[in-house]
C-alpha positions in Angstrom: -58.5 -107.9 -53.2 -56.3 -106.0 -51.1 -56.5 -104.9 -47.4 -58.3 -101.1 -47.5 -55.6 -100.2 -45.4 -52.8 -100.7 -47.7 -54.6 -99.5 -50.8 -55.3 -96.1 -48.8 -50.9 -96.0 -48.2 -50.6 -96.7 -51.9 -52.9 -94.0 -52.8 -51.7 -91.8 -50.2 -47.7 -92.5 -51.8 -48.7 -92.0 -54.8 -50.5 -88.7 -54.5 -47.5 -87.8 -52.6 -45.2 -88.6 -56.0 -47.6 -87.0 -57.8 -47.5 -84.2 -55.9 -43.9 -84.0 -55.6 -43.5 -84.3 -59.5 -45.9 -81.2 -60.3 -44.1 -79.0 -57.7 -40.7 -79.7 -59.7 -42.2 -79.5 -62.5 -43.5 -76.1 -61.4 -40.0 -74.6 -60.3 -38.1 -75.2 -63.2 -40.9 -73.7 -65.6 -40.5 -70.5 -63.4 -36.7 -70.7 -63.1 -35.1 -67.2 -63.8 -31.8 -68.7 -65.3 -31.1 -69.0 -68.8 -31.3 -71.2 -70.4 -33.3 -73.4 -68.1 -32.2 -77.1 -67.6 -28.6 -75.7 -68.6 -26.8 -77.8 -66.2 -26.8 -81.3 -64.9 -29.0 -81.2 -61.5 -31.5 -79.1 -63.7 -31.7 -82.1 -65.8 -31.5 -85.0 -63.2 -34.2 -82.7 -61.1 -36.9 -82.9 -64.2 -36.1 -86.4 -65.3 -36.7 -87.6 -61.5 -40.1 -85.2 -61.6 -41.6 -87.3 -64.1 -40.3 -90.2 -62.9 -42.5 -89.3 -59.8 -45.7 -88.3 -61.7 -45.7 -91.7 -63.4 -45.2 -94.2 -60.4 -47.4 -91.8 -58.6 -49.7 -92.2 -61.4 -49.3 -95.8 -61.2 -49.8 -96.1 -57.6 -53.0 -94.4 -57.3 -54.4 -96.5 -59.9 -53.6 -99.8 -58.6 -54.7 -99.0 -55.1 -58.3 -98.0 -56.8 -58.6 -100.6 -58.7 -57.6 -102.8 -55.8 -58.9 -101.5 -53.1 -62.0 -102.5 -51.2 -63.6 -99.3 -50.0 -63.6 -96.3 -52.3 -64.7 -94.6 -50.4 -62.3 -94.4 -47.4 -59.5 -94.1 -50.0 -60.7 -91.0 -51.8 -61.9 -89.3 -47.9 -58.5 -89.8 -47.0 -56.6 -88.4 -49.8 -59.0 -85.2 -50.0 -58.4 -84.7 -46.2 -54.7 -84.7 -47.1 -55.4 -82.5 -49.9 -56.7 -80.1 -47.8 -54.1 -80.3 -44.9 -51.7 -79.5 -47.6 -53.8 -77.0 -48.8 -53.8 -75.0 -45.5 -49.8 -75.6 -44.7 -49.4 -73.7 -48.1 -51.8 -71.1 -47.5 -49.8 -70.4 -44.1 -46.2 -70.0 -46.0 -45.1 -66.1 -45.4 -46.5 -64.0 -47.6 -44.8 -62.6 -50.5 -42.1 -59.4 -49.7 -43.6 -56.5 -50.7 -43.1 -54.7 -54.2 -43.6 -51.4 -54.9 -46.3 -50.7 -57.6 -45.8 -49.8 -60.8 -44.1 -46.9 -62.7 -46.7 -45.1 -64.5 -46.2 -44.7 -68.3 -45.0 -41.6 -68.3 -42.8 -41.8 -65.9 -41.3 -45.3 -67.5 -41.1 -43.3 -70.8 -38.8 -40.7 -69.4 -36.2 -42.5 -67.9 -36.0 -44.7 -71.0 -35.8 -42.0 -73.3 -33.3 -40.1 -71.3 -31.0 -43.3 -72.0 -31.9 -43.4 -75.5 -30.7 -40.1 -75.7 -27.8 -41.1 -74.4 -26.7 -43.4 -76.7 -28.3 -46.4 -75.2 -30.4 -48.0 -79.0 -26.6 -47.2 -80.6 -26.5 -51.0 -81.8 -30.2 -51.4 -82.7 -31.3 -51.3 -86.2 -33.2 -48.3 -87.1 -36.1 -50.6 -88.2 -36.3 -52.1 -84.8 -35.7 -49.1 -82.6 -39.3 -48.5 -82.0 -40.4 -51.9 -81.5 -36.9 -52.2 -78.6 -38.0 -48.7 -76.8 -41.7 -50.6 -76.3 -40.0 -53.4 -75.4 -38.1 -50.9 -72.7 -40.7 -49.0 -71.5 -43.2 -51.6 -70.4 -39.7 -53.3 -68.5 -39.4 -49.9 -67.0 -43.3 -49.7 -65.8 -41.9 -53.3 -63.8 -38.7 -50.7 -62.1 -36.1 -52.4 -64.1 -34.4 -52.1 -67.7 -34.7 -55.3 -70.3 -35.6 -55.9 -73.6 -36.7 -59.6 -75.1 -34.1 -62.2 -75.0 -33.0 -64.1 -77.7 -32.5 -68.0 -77.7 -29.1 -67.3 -76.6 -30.7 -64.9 -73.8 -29.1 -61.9 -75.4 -31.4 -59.0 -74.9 -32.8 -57.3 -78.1 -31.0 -54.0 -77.1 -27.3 -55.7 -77.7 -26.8 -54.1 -74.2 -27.9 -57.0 -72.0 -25.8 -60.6 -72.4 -26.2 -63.8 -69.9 -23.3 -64.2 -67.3 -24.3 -67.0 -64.8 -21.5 -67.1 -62.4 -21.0 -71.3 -62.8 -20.8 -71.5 -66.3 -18.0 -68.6 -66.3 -16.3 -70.6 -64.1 -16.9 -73.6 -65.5 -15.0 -72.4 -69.2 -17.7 -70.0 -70.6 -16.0 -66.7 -70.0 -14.8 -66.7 -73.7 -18.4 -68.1 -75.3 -19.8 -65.4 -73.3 -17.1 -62.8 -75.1 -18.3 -64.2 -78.4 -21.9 -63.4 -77.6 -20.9 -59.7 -77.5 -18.7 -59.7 -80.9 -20.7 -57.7 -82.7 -21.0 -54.9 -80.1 -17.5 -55.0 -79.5 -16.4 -55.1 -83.2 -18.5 -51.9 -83.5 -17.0 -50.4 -80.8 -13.6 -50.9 -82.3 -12.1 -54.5 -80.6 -11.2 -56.6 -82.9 -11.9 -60.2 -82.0 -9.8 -62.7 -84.8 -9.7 -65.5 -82.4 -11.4 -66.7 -78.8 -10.6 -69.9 -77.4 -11.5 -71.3 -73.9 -8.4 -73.1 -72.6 -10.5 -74.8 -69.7 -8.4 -77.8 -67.9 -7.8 -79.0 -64.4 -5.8 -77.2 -62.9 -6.2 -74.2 -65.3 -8.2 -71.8 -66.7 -7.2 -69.3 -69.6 -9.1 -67.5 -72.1 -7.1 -67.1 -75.3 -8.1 -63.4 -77.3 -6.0 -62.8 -80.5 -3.3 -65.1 -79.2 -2.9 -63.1 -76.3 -3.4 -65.3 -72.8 -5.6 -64.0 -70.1 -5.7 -65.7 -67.0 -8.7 -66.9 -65.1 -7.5 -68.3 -62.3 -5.0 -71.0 -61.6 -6.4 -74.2 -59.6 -9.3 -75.2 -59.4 -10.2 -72.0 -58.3 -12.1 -73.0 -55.0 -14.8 -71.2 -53.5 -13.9 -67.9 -55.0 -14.2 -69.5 -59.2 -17.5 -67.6 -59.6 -16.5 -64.7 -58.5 -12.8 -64.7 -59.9 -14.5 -65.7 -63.6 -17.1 -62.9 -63.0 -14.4 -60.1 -62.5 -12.2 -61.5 -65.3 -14.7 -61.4 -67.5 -15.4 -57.7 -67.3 -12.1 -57.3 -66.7 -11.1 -58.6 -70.2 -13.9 -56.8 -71.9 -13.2 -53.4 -70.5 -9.5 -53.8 -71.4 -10.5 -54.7 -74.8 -12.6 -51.7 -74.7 -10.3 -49.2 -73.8 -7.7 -49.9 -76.0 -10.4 -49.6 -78.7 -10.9 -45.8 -77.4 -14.4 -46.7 -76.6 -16.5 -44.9 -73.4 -18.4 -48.1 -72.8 -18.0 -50.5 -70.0 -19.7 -53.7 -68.5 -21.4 -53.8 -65.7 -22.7 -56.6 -63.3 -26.7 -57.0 -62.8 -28.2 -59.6 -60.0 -25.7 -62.5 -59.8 -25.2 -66.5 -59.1 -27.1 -68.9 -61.5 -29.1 -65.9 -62.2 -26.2 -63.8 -63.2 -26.1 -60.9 -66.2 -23.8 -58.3 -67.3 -24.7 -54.9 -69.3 -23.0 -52.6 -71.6 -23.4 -48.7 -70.5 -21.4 -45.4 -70.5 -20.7 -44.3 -67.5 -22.6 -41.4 -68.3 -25.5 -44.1 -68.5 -24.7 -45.8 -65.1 -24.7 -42.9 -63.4 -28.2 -41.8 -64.4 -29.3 -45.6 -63.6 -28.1 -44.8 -59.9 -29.2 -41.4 -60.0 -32.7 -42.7 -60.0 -31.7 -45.8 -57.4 -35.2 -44.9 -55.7 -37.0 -45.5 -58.8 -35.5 -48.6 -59.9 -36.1 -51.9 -57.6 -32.6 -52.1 -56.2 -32.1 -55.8 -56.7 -31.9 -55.3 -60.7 -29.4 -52.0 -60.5 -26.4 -52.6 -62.7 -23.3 -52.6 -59.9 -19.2 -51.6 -60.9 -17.1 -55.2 -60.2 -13.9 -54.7 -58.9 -10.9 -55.5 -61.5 -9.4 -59.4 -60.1 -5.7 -59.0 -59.7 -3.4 -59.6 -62.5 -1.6 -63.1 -61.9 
């Protein structure tokens, strides 16, 4: 039988792994990127989570069926519980959010865009079921409909642009996602190749080269793949004659772009007091030709 006093640091340790694992756990289940566990640390994060539930797991039970007083051991880790417990409760609270849109309110601002032109690529059998989808977003102060398994919104309007992936040779996949929009809106997309190396980054539309950046693209490769990409989509769109454009919408990891009008956008920042400000759709500036 072991000294009390070591099984109570085993069982302390491993409640601490435990409790380590479950927060991880936690985060990625409420991560806003998509897809989740997309890239590598996402991956190395959860693998390491479980690794920490399990020798936490393992931990706790050696050191009770080891230890010599119980009842030390389980005093000690419920006082650490609730030490825990009250740091937590002491983290600042939440910032505040305004309440919700009332119904009809949500209702009038989505079927102003709708008007608009803004269900243009939705099936006429799913048109109802998308304005729903719309309206109880708006009710939340922002505009989304569901997400498919390759997070493109039900709408057509709404397609995943996290700023590392662009970067890291997804500005053409991202293109792709959009073909049928685009084709509908006149672009005509035979070919789209990523020509991701080294030292250089090229999307390849139709033959046609469009630089990404040269490099490695430093500090500035998010950004420079972010305004590229819309830059090469509203090119491709106003050749085609058509009035739409792309827009940015939040950013980073968490990163989306959105077909409207401008007729559209402007409406969208007509009612900036409405709408929580961190989801408004925002103009990119065009990167410089190289």
């Amino acid at each position: 039988m072991i000294d009390a006093g070591v099984s109570m640091t085993f069982l302390a340790v491993g409640a601490g792994l435990v409790l380590v694992g479950v927060l991880v756990l936690w985060r990625h289940s409420t991560a806003a990127s998509c897809p989740r566990h997309s890239r590598l640390a996402g991956r190395v994060a959860t693998i390491m989570a479980w690794v920490c539930l399990l020798t936490g797991t393992s931990l706790g039970v050696y050191a009770v069926s080891r230890g010599a007083d119980m009842n030390r051991l389980f005093s000690a880790v419920a006082a650490a519980f609730r030490n825990w417990l009250a740091a937590f409760n002491q983290q600042p609270s939440k910032p505040y959010e305004p309440p919700a849109l009332p119904q009809p309110e949500a209702e009038q601002v989505v079927d102003r865009l709708i008007d608009m032109g803004y269900l243009k690529f939705v099936s006429d059998s799913k048109r109802a079921d998308v304005r729903r989808q719309l309206i109880e977003a708006a009710t939340k102060r922002y505009l989304d409909s569901d997400w498919d398994d390759e997070c493109v919104a039900a709408d057509m309007r709404s397609y995943p642009a996290d700023s590392e992936d662009l970067a890291e040779g997804q500005v053409g996949a991202t293109i792709l996602l959009m073909q049928p929009v685009l084709e509908r809106e006149g672009v005509k997309l035979d070919r789209v190749v990523d020509d991701f190396g080294d030292e250089r980054y090229e999307v390849v539309i139709n033959g046609q080269q469009h630089l990404i950046y040269d490099g490695d693209g430093g500090e500035d490769s998010w950004s420079l793949a972010l305004k590229r990409l819309v830059e090469i989509v509203d090119g491709l769109l106003e050749t085609a004659g058509s009035s739409e454009r792309l827009f940015a919408v939040y950013g980073g990891n968490d990163g989306r772009v959105i077909l409207l009008t401008e007729e559209m956008q402007d409406y969208i920042e007509s009612i900036g007091d409405v709408m929580d400000p961190k989801w408004m759709p925002r103009r990119v500036d065009k990167a410089e030709s190289r």
